[in-house]
Residue, then its C-alpha position, 0 to 999 in steps of 0.5 A: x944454747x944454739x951457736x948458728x950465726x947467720x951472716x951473708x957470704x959475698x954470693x947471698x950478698x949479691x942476691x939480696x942486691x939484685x932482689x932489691x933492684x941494686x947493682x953489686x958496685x965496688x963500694x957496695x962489695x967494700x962496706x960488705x966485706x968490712x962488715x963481715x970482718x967486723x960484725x957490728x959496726x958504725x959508719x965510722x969504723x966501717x970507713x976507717x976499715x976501709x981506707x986501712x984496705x986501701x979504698x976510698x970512701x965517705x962517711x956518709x956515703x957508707x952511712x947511707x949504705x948501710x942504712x939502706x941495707x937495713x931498711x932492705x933487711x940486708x943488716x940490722x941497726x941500732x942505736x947504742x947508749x952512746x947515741x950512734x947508730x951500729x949495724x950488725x950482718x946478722x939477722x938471726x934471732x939473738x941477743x946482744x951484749x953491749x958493752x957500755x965502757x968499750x961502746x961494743x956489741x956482742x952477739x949471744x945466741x941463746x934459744x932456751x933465754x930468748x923462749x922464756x922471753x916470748x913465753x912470758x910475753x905471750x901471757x902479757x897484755x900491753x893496752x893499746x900496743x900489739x908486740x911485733x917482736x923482741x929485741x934483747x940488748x943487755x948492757x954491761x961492761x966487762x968484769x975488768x975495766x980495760x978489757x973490752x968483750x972477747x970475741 
């Protein structure tokens, strides 16, 4: 099992802003440092992350944000079974748990599991469709009800 997270610092950050012809803007900076802090996180819980910091800012505005820096590749995006949409800051190949009961997400780094999925895929044969890539999400929940996924 491989333990490399990938997550970019403020200066990678800034670089990726610049490569895409967008100005490193205080809001910016802000919805980038909740997300460092929180890891996987809807537009709702980066705001609220925000304004516990003291800052000042719009749901939507940091929905749009996000959603821009995932169209960039700057984030991923996904849509959770409780039908909203979480962004996560690393961009690595990895599989995540998804807690069903707490609506979290956890990032599981496993090269050896993720080898047998492609292998396995690579073998198969899907009329009409071309595979472009995996994406492993495992719903679970945690083996006592209350306790949401450790990090």
């Amino acid at each position: 099992m491989t333990q490399a997270i990938h997550t970019p610092d403020l200066n990678d950050f800034k670089k990726a802003l610049k490569n895409h012809g967008l100005k490193a803007t205080g809001q910016r900076l802000a919805i980038h440092a909740a997300m460092m802090e929180l890891g996987h996180a809807s537009a709702d819980q980066v705001r609220e992350h925000i304004l516990a910091h003291g800052g000042a800012v719009t749901v939507a505005s940091v929905y749009n944000t996000l959603t821009q820096f995932a169209l960039l590749g700057i984030y991923k995006h996904r849509l959770s079974a409780n039908n909203k949409m979480y962004f996560d800051v690393n961009t690595v190949r990895h599989i995540h748990l998804y807690d069903v009961y707490n609506n979290q997400y956890k990032d599981v780094f496993d090269d050896e599991l993720l080898a047998t999925v492609e292998s396995a895929l690579k073998r198969r044969r899907f009329r009409g469709f071309k595979v472009d890539g995996i994406d492993i999400q495992i719903l679970c929940h945690p083996s006592h009800r209350k306790t949401p996924l450790s990090f």
